[in-house]
Structures are given as C-alpha cells and as structure tokens.
N, C-alpha and C positions, 0 to 999 in steps of 0.2 A: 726395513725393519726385519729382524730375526726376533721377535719377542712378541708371544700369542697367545692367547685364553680362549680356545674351544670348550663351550657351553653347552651344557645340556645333550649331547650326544650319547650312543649306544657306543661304548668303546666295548669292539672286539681284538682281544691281542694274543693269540694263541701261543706265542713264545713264553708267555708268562700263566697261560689260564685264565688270565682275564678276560668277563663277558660281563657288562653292567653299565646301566647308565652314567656316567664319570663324567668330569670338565679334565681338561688337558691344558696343562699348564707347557710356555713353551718359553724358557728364557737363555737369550744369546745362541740361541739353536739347535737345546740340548733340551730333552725331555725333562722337567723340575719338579714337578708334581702331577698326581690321579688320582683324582677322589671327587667329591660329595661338595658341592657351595664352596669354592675357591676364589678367595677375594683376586683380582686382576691388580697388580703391580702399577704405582703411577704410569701413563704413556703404554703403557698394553693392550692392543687393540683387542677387541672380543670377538671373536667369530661367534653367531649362532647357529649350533648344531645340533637342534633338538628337531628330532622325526628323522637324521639320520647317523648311519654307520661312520665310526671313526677308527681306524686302523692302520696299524704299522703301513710305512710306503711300501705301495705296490711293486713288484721286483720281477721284471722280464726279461729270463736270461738267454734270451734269441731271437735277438734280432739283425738287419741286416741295414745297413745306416748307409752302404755302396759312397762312404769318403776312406780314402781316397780314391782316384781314378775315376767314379761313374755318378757322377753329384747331379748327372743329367735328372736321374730317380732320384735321388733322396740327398741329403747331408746332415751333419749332425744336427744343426739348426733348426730343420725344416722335421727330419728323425725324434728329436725329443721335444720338440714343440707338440708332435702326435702325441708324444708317449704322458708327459703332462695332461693332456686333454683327456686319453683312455685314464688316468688315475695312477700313472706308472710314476714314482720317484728315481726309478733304477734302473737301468739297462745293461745288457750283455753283448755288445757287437761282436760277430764273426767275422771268422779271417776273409774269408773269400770279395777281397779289393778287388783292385788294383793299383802297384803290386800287389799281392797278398800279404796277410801282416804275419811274416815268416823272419823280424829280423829287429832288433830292438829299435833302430831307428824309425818305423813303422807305427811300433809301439806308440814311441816319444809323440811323433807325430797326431797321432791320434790323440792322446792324453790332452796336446795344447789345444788342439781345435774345441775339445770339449771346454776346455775353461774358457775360454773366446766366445763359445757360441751356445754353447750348452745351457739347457736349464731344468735338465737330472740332472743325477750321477748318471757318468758312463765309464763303463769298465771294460774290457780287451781281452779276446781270447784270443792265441796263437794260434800257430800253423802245426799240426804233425810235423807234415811232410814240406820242403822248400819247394817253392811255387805250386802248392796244394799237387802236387802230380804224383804222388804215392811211392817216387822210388830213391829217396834219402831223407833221412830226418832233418827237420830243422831246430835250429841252436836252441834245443828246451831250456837250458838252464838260461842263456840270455836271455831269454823272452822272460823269464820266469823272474830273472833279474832285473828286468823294463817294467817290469807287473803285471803281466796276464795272472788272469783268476784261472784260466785253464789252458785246454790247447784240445783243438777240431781240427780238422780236411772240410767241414760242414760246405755243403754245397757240393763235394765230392767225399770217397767213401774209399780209405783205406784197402786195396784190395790185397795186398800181400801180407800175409798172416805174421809171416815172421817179421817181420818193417813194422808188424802192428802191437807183436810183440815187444819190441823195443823201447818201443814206444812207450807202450805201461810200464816198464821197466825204469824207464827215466821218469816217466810223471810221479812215480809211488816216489820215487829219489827226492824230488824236488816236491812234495807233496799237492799236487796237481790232480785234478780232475782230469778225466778223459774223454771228451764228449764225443759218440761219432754217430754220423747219418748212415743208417744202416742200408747199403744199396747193395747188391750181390751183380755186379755189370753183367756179368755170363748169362744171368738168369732174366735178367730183364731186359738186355740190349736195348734197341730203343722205342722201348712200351710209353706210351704217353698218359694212359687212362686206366685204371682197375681192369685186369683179367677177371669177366665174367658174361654175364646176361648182358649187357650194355654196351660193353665192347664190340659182342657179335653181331648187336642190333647196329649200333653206328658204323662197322668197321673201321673199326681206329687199333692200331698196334696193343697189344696189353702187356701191361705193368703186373707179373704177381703177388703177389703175397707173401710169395715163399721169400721173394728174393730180397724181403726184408728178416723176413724171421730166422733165414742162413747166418746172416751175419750179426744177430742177435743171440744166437747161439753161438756161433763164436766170440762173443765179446762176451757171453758168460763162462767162457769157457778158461777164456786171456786172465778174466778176472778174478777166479780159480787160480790159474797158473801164477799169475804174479801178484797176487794180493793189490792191485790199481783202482783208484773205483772208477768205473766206465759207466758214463751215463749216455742211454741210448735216445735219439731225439727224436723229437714230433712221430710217437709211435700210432702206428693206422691199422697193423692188423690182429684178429685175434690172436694168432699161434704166438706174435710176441706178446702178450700181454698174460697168456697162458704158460710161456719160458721165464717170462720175468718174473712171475705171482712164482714158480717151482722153486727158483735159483736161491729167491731171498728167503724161503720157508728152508734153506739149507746154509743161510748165512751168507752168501755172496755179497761182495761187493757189488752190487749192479743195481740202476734206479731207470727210472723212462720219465720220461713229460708226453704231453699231450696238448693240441691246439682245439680251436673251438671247429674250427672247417669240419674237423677228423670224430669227433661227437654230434656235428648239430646237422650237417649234408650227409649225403651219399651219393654214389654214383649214380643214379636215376637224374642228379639234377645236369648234369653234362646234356642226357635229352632230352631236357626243357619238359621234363615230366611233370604233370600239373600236380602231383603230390608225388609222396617217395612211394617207391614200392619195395616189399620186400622179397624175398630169393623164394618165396609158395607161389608169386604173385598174388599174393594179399594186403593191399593198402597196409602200409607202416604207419603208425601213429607216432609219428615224428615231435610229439611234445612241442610243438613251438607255440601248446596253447590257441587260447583265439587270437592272437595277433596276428600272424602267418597262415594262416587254414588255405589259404586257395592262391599262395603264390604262385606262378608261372614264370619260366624264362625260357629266351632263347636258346633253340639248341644249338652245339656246340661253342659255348658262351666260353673263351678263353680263362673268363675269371673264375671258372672252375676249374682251371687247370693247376693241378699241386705236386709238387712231390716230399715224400709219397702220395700219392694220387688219393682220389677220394674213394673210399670202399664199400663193399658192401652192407646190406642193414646189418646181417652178424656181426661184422668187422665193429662197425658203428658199437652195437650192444657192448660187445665186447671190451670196447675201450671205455663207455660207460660206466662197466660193472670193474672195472680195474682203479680208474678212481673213486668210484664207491668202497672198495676193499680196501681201498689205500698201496694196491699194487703199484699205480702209479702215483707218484705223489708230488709230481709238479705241473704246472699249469704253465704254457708261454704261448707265443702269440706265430712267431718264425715270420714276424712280418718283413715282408721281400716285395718292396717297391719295383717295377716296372715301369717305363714310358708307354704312354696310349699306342704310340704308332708300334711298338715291341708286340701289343699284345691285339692289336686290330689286324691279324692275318688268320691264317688256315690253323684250326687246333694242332695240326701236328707239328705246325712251325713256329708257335707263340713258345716264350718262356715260361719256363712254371716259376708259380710262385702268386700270394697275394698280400698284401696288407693284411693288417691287423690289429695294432696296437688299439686303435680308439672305440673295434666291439669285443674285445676278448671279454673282457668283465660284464656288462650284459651278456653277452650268448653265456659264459658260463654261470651266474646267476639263474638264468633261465632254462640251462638243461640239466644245473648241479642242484639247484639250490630252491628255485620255486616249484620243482617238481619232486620235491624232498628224497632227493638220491643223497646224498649229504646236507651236513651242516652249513650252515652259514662260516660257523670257525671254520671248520674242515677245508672251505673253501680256500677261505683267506691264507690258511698253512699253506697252501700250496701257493700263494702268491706270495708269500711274503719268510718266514722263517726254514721251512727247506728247502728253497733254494740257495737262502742266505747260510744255512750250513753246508751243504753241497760245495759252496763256490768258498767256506770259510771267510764271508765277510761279516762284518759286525753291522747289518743291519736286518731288517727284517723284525725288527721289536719295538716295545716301548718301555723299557727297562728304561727307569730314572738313570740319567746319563748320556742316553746312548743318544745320535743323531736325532735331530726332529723332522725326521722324515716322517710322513704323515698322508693318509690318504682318506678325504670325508666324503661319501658317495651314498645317496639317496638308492637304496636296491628293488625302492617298487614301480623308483618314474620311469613313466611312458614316453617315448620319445621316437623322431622317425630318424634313419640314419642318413643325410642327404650329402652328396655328392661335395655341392659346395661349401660347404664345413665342416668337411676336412682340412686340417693342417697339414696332413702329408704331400709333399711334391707330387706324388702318384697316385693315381686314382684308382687301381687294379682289386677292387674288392667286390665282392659278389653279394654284401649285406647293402649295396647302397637302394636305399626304398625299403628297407626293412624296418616293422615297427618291431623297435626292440623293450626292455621294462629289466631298468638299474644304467645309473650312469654315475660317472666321479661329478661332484659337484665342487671339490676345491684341491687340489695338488702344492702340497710343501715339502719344500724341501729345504732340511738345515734349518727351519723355523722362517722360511719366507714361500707365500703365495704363487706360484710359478705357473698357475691356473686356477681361474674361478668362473664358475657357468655362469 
C-alpha cells in the first residue's frame, strides 16, 4: 500500500512554515491533504501519531554505501536498510567505489541496484577527477547526463587549484554542486588524530586544523572566481566555520555540513578519557545530559578514528555555534562502514571513518535541540529542505503533491544503542552502549512503510 492517514501528530515542515498538530493524508504516494480531523479514504490504513513529530523525509547527503567493489562493508541493501531505521527517506552516495563512479555506466549501475534492493531513495554523486586521483577531470556533463545530483573527490581532496578550478567551471555549466572534503596533503601528511594536547600525550602523528581551513579558503575563494556553489564537507574546525560564517555575510556561494562525532566527541575520547576535557584543563561540560555523565572507553579505540579527525573542545564550540547561527546549515551523517578486522589493528594503521546513519538524529536532537541551541524546525531544515535545495531535488517537504516521503520520530524516547541492532553490515561506531533520547519510529517512503519500531 502507498495510501496512509497519519493521525494526531505534531507536523513540522519548515519548507512550508508549517508547526502544528495536523493528520497527514497520504494517497497513491503523493502528499493529499494537512489539517485538522481528516476522514481516512475506504482501505487507508491509519497510522497513530499522537505524542510524536511528523516531517518531511529525512535527507542524508553523505554517505558511503562501498557498492560497487567493497560490499565486504556495506551495500545498498544492507546501506538503506540503516538509513530507514536512522529515519532517513534519502541518501546521497559518494563516488569513492570501486571503480570510482567517474563514468555514466557506474552511474547506471548504481541507480539499478537501488531499484533491486533499495528501500530509500538513493541518489549519485560523481567524480571530479577520473579515478578520484586529482590529475584530469572526469566526464562532468556525462555523469550529469547519467544523474548525479553533484560531483566530489570525497574521500580524497582535490589538490591542484587550477584542475579545481575547472572543475567549478563545468559544475556552474551544467548546474551542479561542488562538494569537496577539505584536506591540505602538504599540511597534514599522515596525521591520523587532531594536532594538540592529545596527540603529545598519546604520540600519535597530528592532523591540523589548518590543513582543513587552507583549503576552505580556497574553495571560497574558487567560489568567488567562478560563481560554482562549493559545498564544504563534514566541517570539524573552528577557522572553517569562522571563513564560512565571513564568506556568505559577503554573498558567496559556499555552504558546510556538519556530522554528530564532530559536535557531540572531542579528541580526549581517543584517550579513553573518563569525561572530555577542555584545552585550560577544565572538565567540558559535554551536554550529553544525564544519560552519558561517566562514560569511559578504551584508549586508542579505532572507532574514534575520523577524518577529519576529532577536535578539539574549541573546535567542537565552534561547530556548535555555526549551526546555531545558521553558518552551517546542513546536517549528514558521512556514514563510512568498515570491516571489524579493517579496524581491530594499531590506531595508526585502522581506516578512518565510522558509521552513522541510525544515531545522527538522536545525538543531533540531543546536542541541537534538548539543549535549546536551536529549534526543533531549525533542526529538521537542515535534514530535510536545504539540502534538498542544495542538491536541487524536489523533496525535503510536504507541499500537497510532492512525494510522501515522510519521517514520524518520537524526539523524547530513551533508548540504548546496541551493537546487534544494527542493520548496518558494519559495526564501526563509537555510540554502541550509548543511552541516547529521540529515535525514528516509522520511515515512508512514496507513501509506503519501509520501517517501523
């Protein structure tokens, strides 16, 4: 069935300023009605959604699904089976395969496995550069032709300014996004953990700062030059969030996202620090409430291994107070599946990268939203309507008409996050034991149930 009657709920839809308790009318898979006591159609099953949130489907546009070539982690299957369970109707896969998805038939490829196995939407972003290695462009307009919504190096980081230039050159042509992971190689070589207090203590290589915010500067710079919009990904330090907040107060094209790791950790947890601390050596009051108060982990725990790495408590603030501002203004998850055995060796020789899909929504709830740094709405925009303008797709709303993509999520329940219930192929995430508080309680998509708790 594609035809639904959600009851009694709090619909928030910020695409349209809608906040009020509403029924949600769902027929043939197209949003029909929103309002006040709506009789349900012969054969229309009734969801009841009274005590919680009902809103546009949730839209994560980074993730990392590793089909084709490395299904060992993840595949699309097993990828949106997560992303359902986290509340997500949407996804955005990067290129970074194997091959790389630098070539329309890549595309194709992907697109069929989704309709075969899928149970989002999943949508494609291209390559820059052919075989992500930064030193010739790949077929923009073919890909653009195949349907990518944008075009990445993601998981590597355009280093040649002018190749980079081009690049926006042809995405603004074919009206394209430009998403890039901001890495400066020179500056970081191979730094594995945040340059700081932490690093000294463990002796582990350091990752700075800088050698994200160089090349955030240059992409506002590109963005300037060629009028492209360049969106900068999973941002972690403050100097970017301080070049981004400057750029758009002067009109720039240029936008950042931001992950829960990169707001809700800090580098103290790498050494299995019994609370975080902050750069005076002063206990951080890390908001995770009383539910978390006296975590402990292992040190050098892989599953804190990210890139960008995890930062310090500034860094942390800082990205805070940027989607407070609305500097940043989208929310993703950059969930990056791992095999156990990949990430069970010596921190400098594990892969970065962790899951995410199914606690982005809690931890962000909980460090956006019950500690009143934003709105509730404010939240949901950033899951749902900017980045569906970002990426120019038609959903992210509840505009009568538009898809009934749909996402009903209780934002006060309590819940523990446990290992074996997860959907994901991979188990690489650092929340598992975590009491968290907000979870999706049912996932539609096109007006059919695709998850219910």
């Amino acid at each position: 069935m594609n035809s639904l009657l959600l009851t009694g709920g709090h619909v928030v839809d910020p695409a349209n300023n809608f906040d009020s308790m509403a029924d949600v009318l769902i027929l043939d898979g197209k949003i029909s009605a929103i309002g006040k006591n709506i009789s349900a159609p012969a054969g229309v099953e009734i969801f009841e959604a009274t005590g919680k949130i009902v809103s546009p489907g949730l839209i994560d546009l980074h993730v990392h699904f590793r089909e084709p070539g490395q299904t060992a982690k993840e595949n699309i299957a097993t990828g949106t089976a997560a992303a359902a369970r986290g509340g997500f109707t949407t996804v955005v896969c990067m290129p970074n395969t194997s091959p790389a998805i630098d070539s329309a038939g890549t595309v194709a490829l992907i697109h069929e496995r989704a309709r075969e196995s899928g149970v989002v939407n999943v949508f494609v972003t291209g390559a820059i550069s052919k075989g992500l290695a930064g030193e010739e462009l790949a077929p923009i307009g073919g890909l653009k032709k195949a349907g990518v919504v944008a075009i990445t190096d993601d998981g590597h980081c355009v280093q040649n300014s002018e190749l980079m230039r081009r690049a926006c050159e042809y995405a603004k042509m074919f009206n394209l996004p430009i998403f890039d992971h901001c890495q400066d190689y020179s500056l970081v070589t191979d730094g594995v953990m945040n340059e700081g207090y932490w690093s000294l203590v463990l002796g582990l290589r350091s990752w700075p700062s800088a050698g994200e915010e160089l090349i955030v500067a240059r992409n506002i710079l590109l963005a300037e030059l060629t009028g492209a919009k360049i969106h900068c990904q999973h941002l972690s330090a403050a100097g970017s969030v301080r070049l981004i907040r400057d750029a758009k107060k002067r009109g720039v094209s240029i936008s950042g996202e931001a992950c829960p790791h990169h707001f809700t950790l800090t580098d103290a947890a790498i050494a299995g620090s019994e609370k975080f601390w902050a750069d005076d050596g002063k206990t951080l009051n890390s908001e995770l409430g009383t539910l978390n108060t006296s975590r402990t982990w292992p040190s050098y725990d892989t599953n804190f291994k990210m890139n960008p790495p995890l930062r310090s408590a500034k860094d942390r603030e800082a990205i805070l107070a940027g989607l407070a501002d609305g500097t940043i203004d989208i929310l993703c998850s950059d969930h990056a599946p791992h095999c156990d055995y990949e990430k069970e060796v010596e921190f400098s020789n594990a892969p970065f990268g962790i899951t995410g899909l199914e606690t982005e929504l809690a931890l962000s709830l909980m460090q956006l939203v019950h500690t009143k740094r934003i709105s509730l709405a404010d939240m949901i925009a950033k899951f749902t309507i900017n980045p569906a303008r970002l990426l120019n797709l038609e959903k992210g709303t509840l505009t009568l008409g538009a898809d009934a993509d749909v996402t009903v999520f209780d934002a006060d329940a309590e819940w523990t996050y446990r290992r074996e219930d997860s959907a994901s192929k991979s188990k690489n995430n650092p929340f598992f034991g975590w009491n968290l508080k907000g979870r999706a309680v049912a996932t539609i998509v096109g007006g059919k149930i695709v998850f219910r708790d």
